[in-house]
C-alpha positions as CSV (number, residue, x, y, z in Angstrom):
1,X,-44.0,150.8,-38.5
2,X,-41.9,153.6,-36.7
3,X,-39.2,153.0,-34.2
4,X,-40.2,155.3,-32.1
5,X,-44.3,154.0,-31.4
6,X,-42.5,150.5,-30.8
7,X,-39.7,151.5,-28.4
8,X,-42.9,153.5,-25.8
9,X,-44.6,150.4,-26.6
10,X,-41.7,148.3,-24.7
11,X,-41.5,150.5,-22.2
12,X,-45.2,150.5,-21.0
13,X,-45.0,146.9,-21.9
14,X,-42.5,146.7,-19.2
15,X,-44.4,148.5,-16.8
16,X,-47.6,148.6,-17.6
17,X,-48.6,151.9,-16.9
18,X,-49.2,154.6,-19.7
19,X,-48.3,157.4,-16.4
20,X,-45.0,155.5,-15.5
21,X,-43.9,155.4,-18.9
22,X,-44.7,159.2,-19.8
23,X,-42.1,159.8,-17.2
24,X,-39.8,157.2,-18.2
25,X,-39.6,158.6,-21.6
26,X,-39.9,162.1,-20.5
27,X,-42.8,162.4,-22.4
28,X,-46.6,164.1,-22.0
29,X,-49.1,161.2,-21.5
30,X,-51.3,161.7,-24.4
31,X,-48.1,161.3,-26.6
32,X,-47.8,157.7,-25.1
33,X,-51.4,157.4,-25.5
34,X,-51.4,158.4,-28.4
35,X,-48.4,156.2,-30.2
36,X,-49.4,152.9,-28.6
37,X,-52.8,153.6,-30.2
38,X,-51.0,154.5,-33.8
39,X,-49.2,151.0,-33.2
40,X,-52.3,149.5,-32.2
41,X,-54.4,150.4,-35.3
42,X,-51.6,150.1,-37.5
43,X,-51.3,146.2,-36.2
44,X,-55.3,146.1,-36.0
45,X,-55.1,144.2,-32.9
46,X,-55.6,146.1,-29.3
47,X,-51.9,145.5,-27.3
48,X,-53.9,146.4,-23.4
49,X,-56.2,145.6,-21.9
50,X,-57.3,147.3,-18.3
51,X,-59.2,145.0,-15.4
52,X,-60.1,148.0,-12.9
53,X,-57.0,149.9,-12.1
54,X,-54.4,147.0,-13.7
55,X,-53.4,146.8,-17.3
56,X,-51.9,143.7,-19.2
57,X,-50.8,142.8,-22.5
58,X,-53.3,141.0,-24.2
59,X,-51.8,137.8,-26.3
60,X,-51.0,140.3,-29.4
61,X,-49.0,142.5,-27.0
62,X,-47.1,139.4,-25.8
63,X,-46.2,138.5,-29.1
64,X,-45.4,142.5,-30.2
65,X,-43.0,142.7,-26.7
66,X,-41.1,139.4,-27.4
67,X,-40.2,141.0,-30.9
68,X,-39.6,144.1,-30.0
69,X,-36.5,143.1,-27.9
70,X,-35.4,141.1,-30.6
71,X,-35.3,144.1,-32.8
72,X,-33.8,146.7,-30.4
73,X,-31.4,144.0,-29.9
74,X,-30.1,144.2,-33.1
75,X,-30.3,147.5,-33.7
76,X,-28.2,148.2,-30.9
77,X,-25.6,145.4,-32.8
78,X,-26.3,147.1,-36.3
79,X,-25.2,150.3,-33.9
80,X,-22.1,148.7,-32.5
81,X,-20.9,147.4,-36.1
82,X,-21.1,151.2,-37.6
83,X,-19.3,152.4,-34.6
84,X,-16.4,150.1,-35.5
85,X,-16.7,151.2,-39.5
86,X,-16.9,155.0,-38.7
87,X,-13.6,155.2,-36.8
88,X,-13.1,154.0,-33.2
89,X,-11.9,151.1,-33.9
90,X,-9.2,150.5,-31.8
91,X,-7.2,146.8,-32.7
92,X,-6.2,146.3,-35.9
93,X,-4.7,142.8,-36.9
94,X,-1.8,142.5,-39.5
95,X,-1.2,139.7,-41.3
96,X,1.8,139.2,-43.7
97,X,4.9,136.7,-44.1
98,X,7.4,136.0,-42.2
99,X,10.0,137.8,-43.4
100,X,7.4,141.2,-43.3
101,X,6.4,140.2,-39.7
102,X,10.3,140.2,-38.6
103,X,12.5,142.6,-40.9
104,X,10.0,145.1,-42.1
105,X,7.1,145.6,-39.9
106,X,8.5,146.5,-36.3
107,X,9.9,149.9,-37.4
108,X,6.4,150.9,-39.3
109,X,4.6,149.8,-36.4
110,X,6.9,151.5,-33.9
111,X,6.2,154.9,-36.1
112,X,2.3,154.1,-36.1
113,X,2.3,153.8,-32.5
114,X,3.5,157.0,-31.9
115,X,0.7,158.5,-33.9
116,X,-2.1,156.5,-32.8
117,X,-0.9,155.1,-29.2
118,X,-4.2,154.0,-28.3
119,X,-4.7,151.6,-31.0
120,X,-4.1,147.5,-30.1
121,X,-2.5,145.9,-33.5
122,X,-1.9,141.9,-33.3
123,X,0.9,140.4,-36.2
124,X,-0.2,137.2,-37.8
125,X,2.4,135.4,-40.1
126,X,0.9,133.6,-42.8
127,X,1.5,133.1,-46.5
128,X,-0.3,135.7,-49.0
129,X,-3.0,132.8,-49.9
130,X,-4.4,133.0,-46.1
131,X,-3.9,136.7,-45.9
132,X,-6.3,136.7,-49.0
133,X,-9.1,134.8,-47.7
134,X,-8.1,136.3,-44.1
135,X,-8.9,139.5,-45.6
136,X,-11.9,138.7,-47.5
137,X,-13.4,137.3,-44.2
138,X,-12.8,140.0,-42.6
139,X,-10.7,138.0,-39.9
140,X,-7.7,140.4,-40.9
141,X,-7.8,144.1,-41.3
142,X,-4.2,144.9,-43.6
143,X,-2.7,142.1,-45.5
144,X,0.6,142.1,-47.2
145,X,1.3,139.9,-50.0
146,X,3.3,139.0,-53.0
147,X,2.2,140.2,-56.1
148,X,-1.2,141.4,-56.2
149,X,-4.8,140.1,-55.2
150,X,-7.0,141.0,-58.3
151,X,-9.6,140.0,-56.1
152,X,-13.5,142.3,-56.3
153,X,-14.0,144.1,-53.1
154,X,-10.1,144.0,-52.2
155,X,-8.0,147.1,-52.8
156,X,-3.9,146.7,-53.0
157,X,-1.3,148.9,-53.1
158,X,2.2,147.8,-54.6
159,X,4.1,149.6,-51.8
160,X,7.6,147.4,-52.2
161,X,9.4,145.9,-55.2
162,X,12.5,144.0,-54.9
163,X,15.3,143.3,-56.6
164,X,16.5,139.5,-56.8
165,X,20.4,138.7,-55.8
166,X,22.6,136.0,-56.0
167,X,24.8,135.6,-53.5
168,X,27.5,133.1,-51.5
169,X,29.5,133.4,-48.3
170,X,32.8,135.4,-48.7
171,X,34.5,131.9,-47.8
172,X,33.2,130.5,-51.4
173,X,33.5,133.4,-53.4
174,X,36.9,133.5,-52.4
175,X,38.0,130.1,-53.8
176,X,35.9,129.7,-56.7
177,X,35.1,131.7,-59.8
178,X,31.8,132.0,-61.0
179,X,31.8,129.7,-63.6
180,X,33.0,126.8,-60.8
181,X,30.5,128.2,-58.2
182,X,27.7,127.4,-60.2
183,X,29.3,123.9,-61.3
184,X,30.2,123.0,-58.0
185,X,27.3,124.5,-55.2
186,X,23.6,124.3,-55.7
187,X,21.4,126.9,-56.2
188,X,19.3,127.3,-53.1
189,X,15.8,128.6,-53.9
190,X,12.0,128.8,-52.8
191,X,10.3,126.2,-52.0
192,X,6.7,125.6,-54.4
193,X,4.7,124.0,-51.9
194,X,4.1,127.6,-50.0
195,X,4.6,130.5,-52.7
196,X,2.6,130.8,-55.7
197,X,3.8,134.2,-57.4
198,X,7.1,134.5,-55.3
199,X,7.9,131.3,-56.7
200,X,7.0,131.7,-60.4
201,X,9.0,135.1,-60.2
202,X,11.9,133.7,-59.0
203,X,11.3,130.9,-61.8
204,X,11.4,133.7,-64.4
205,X,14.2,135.6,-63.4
206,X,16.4,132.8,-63.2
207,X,15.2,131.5,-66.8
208,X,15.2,135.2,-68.4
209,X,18.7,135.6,-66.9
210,X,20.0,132.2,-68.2
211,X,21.5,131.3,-64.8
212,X,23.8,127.8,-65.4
213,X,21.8,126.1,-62.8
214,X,22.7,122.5,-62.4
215,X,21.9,121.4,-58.8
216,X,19.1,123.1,-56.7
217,X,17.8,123.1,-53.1
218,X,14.3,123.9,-52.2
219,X,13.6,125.9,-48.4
220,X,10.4,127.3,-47.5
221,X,11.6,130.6,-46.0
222,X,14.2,133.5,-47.0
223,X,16.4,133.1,-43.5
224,X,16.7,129.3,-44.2
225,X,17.9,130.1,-47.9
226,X,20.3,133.4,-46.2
227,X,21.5,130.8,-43.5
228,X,22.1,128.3,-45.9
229,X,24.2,130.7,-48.0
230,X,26.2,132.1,-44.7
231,X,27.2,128.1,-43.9
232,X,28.7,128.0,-47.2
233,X,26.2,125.3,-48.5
234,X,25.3,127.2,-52.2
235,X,24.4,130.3,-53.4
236,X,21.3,131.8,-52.2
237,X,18.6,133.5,-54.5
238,X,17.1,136.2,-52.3
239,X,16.0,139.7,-52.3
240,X,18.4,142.2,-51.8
241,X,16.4,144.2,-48.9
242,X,16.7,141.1,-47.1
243,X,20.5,140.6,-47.7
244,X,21.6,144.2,-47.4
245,X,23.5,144.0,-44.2
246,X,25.2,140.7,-44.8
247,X,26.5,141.9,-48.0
248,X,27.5,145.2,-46.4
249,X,29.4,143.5,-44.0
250,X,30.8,141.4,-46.2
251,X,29.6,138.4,-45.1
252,X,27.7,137.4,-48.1
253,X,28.6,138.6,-51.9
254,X,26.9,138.8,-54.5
255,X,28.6,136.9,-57.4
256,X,26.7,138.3,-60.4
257,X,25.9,141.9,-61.8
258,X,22.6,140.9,-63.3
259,X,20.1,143.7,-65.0
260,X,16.9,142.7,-65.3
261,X,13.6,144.4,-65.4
262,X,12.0,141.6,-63.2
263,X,11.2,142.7,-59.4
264,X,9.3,140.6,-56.4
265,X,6.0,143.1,-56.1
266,X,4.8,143.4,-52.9
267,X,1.3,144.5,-52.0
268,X,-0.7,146.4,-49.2
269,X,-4.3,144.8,-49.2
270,X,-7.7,145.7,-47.4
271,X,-11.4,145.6,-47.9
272,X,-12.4,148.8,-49.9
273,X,-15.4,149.3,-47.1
274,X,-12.6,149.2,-44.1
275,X,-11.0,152.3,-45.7
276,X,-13.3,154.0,-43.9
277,X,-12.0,153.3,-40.4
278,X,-9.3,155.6,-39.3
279,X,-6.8,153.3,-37.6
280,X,-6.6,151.6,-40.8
281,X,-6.7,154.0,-43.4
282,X,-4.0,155.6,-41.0
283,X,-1.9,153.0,-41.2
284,X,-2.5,152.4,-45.0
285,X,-1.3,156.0,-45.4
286,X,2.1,155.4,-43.6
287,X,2.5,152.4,-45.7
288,X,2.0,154.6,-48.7
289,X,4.6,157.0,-47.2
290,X,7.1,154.2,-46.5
291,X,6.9,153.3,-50.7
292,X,7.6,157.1,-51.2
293,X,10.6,157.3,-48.7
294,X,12.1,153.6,-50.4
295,X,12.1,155.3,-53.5
């Protein structure tokens, strides 16, 4: 059945005259004539019928009208969706952690902006589980996550590895040597409950570093563990990006020179088929080009 022999058919439908719709379509009148009647024998049912001058739908042709909207209807969605998927897309929503959403984000966006100020882009924090399934939903269009998502459909990009620190306020590390730091203060660490792979790499390092632990306190976020640390409370387990001022300034020191192979990965996710959208392969590319400047 061809598009084009149902979408005359709607029109003289709507106005029930084979002249009215000829000029409506910008067509001759034997080519109206002439696909109604292809429609007609294809359905084998007659879709007019004429009392003198008048025409009307005959009950066939009320059933064939009510359908065709319906599928117009959603070829005009079907329409709508590939115009999204081709490239005008033009909001793009973010979703990453916390500490992405605060520290690292505003300066990439800022950048993107400038390249592609036309473009809407909403930040949602969430932890990497919810970006995941955000992601797979389609609900979000970039997701950044620890680790990676091995997920079918889902490409990632590790675009960010970080090195783990140890570190106390300049208050402690003045007073106490290592060895009494570690005897005295708790270790302040990640809380389970919310990170999966953060938290098992964090476990790892510590274990494959043999740190004397003896003491610990959980938080569920890197600026409760860093504040924690600042107020003197125990030494902080953290990445070092996320430390770098404080320990620049000398408010926070790191108080051992640990080498180890062991990094937090961090990964850029988004559905293979949204690659295909500019404003978020664009944005995937500066991401790319942020890994390259890091390094």
């Amino acid at each position: 059945m061809e598009l084009r022999n149902l979408k005359t058919f709607q029109v003289a439908a709507r106005l029930l005259n084979f002249t009215k719709t000829a000029e409506d379509l910008n067509f001759a009148q034997p080519t109206v004539t002439a696909q109604i009647q292809s429609l007609e024998q294809e359905l084998n049912q007659p879709l007019f019928f004429r009392v003198g001058k008048n025409t009307f739908l005959t009950p066939v042709g009320k059933t064939v009208e009510k359908y065709t909207y319906q599928i117009f209807s959603l070829i005009d969605e079907m329409e709508q969706e590939i115009q999204k998927t081709s490239g005008e897309q033009k909001t793009i929503t973010i979703a990453a952690s916390e500490i992405f959403c605060t520290y690292y984000l505003p300066p990439i966006i800022s950048e993107y902006l400038k390249a592609f100020p036309d473009v809407q882009v909403k930040i949602l924090s969430c932890h990497s589980d919810a970006v995941i399934k955000g992601i797979e939903s389609t609900e979000y269009d970039i997701g950044i996550i620890t680790g990676k998502s091995n997920r079918s459909g889902i490409k990632d990009y590790v675009f960010l590895e970080e090195e783990w620190v140890l570190v106390v306020s300049k208050n402690l590390y003045s007073q106490y040597t290592v060895d009494h730091l570690f005897e005295t203060f708790p270790l302040i660490e990640y809380n389970d409950n919310h990170f999966g792979y953060h938290y098992k790499q964090m476990k790892e390092f510590i274990n494959k570093c043999r740190l004397p632990v003896h003491r610990t306190i959980e938080m569920s976020s890197d600026e409760a563990i860093k504040k924690a640390a600042l107020n003197h409370i125990g030494i902080g387990l953290l990445t070092k990006n996320f430390v770098v001022e404080e320990i620049s300034s000398g408010e926070l020191v790191p108080v051992l020179s640990l080498e180890s192979d062991l990094k937090l990965k961090n990964s850029l996710i988004v559905l293979e088929e949204k690659l295909n959208v500019t404003a978020i392969k664009s944005f995937w590319d500066i991401m790319q080009s942020y890994r390259a400047a890091k390094n």
